[in-house]
C-alpha positions in Angstrom: -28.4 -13.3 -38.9 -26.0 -12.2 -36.0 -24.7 -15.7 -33.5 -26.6 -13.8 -30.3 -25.6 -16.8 -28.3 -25.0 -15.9 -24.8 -26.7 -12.9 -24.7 -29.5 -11.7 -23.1 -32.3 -9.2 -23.8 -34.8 -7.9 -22.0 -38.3 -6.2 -23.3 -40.1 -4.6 -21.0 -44.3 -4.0 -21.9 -47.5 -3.8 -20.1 -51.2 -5.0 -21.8 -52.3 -3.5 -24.8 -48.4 -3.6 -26.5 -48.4 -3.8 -30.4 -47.9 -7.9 -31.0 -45.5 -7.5 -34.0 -43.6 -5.0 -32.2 -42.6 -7.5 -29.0 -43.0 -10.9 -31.1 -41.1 -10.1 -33.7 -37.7 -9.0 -32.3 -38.6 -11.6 -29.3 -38.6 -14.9 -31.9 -36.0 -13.3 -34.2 -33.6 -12.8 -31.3 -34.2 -16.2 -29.9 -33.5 -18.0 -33.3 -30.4 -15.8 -33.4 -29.5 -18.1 -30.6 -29.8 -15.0 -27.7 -31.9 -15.1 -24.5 -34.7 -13.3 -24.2 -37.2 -12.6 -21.5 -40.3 -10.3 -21.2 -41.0 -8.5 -17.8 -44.1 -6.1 -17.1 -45.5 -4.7 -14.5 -47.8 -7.7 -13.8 -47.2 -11.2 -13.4 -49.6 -12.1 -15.7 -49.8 -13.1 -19.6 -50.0 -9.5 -21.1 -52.5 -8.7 -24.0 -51.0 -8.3 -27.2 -53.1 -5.4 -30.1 -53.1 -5.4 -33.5 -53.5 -1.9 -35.0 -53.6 -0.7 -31.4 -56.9 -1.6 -30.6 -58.1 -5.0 -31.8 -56.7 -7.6 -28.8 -54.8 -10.7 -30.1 -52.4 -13.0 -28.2 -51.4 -13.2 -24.6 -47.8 -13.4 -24.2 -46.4 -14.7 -21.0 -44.2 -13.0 -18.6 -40.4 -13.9 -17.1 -41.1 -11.3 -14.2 -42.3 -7.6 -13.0 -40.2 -4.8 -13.9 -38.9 -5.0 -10.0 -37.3 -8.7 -11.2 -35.6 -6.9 -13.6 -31.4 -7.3 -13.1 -30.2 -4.7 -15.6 -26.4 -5.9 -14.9 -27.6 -9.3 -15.6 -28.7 -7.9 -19.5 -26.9 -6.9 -23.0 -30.0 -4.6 -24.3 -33.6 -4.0 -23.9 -36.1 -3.4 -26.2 -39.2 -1.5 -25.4 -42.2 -1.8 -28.1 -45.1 0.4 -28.8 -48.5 0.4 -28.9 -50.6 3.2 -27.8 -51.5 2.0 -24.4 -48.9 0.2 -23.4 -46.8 3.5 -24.1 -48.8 5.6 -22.2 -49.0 3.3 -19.1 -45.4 2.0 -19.2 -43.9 5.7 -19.1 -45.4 6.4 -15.6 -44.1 3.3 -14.4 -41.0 4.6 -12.0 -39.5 1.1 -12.1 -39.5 0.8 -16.1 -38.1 4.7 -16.2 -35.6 3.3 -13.8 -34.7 0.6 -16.2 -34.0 2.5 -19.0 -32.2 5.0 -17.2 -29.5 2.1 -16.0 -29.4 0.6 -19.6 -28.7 4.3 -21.3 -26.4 5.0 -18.6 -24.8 1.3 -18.8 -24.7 2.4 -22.8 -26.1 -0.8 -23.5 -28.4 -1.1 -26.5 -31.3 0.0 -26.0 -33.9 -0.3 -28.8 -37.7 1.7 -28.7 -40.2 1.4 -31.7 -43.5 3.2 -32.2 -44.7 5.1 -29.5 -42.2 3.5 -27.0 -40.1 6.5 -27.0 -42.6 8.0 -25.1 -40.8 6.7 -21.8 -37.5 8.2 -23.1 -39.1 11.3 -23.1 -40.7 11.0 -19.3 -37.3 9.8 -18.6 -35.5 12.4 -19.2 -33.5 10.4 -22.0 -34.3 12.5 -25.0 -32.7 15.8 -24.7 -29.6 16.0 -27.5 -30.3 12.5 -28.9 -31.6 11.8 -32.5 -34.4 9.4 -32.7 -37.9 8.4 -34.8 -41.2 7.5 -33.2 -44.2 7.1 -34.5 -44.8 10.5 -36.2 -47.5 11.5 -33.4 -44.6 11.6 -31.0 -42.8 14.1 -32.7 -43.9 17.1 -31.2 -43.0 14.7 -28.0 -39.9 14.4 -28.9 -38.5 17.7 -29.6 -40.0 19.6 -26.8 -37.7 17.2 -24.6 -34.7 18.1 -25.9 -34.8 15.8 -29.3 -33.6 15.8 -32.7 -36.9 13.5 -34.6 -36.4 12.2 -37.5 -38.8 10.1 -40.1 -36.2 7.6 -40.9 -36.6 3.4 -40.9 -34.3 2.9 -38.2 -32.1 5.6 -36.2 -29.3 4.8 -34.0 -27.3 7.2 -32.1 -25.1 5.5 -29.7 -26.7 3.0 -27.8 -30.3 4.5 -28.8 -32.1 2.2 -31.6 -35.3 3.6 -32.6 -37.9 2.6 -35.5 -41.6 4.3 -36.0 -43.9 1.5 -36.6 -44.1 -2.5 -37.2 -43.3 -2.2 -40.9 -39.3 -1.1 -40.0 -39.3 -4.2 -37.8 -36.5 -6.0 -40.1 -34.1 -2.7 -40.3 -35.1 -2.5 -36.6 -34.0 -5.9 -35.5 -31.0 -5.9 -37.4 -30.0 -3.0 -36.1 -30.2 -4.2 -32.4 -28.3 -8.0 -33.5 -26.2 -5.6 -35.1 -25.4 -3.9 -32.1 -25.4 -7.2 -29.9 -23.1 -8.9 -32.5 
């Protein structure tokens, strides 16, 4: 495990995110001695999924996406889940965000269906990247090269396809952070 101390990372999720896919990287990143807060587009705990549909935790939330300093952050991470994915890439304040973090080519890290606001970003085109595999049609119709790796990074772009490739994904990103 990376020393993350004095960084900070940002995830950035509405309701219905997969739990493993914010948890995970949020405790791992923490114990790695980094500072990590959650922002959504709600000031409200947002509802965790398991398997996408059945509703677990409520995780608590640092701020809305217009809180959001991305000069103030080292990466972001942006997890999946089916719903949240689909809400969050419509969301001109989270494309905003990951705009300023690609452009700032700080790390930006995006498992499961989370690429999906790459693509309605305008983020994808000439960049190799996984997804879950239901994205790949996604993916290369905006430009993309998708691949069904573990973990891809190109550049500053981390990306994983599901909760099982959250250890190659999270070391990627302290990795990247280190």
């Amino acid at each position: 495990m990376a020393d993350l101390t004095g960084k900070t990372v940002a995830i950035i999720a509405t309701d219905f995110f997969e739990e493993p896919e914010l948890v995970q990287p949020r405790d791992e990143l923490r114990a790695a001695g980094a500072q990590v807060r959650v922002f959504s587009n709600q000031t409200d705990p947002i509802q965790a999924v398991q398997g996408d549909t059945d509703p677990s935790s409520k995780v608590p939330v640092d701020g809305t996406f217009e809180d959001l300093d991305v000069a103030g952050i080292d990466a972001l991470v942006v997890p999946g889940g089916t719903v949240n994915a689909d809400r969050i890439r419509v969301e001109e304040h989270a494309q905003r965000i990951v705009r300023e973090v690609a452009e700032a080519g700080k790390p930006l890290a995006v498992i499961c269906h989370g690429p999906w606001l790459l693509v309605s970003a305008g983020l994808v085109r000439g960049r190799r990247l996984t997804s879950y595999p239901s994205l790949a049609d996604d993916v290369r119709n905006a430009g993309g090269e998708w691949v069904d790796e573990e973990v891809v990074v190109d550049g500053n772009l981390i990306t994983s396809r599901n909760p099982g490739d959250l250890p190659a994904f999270v070391k990627a990103l302290e990795d990247a952070l280190a």
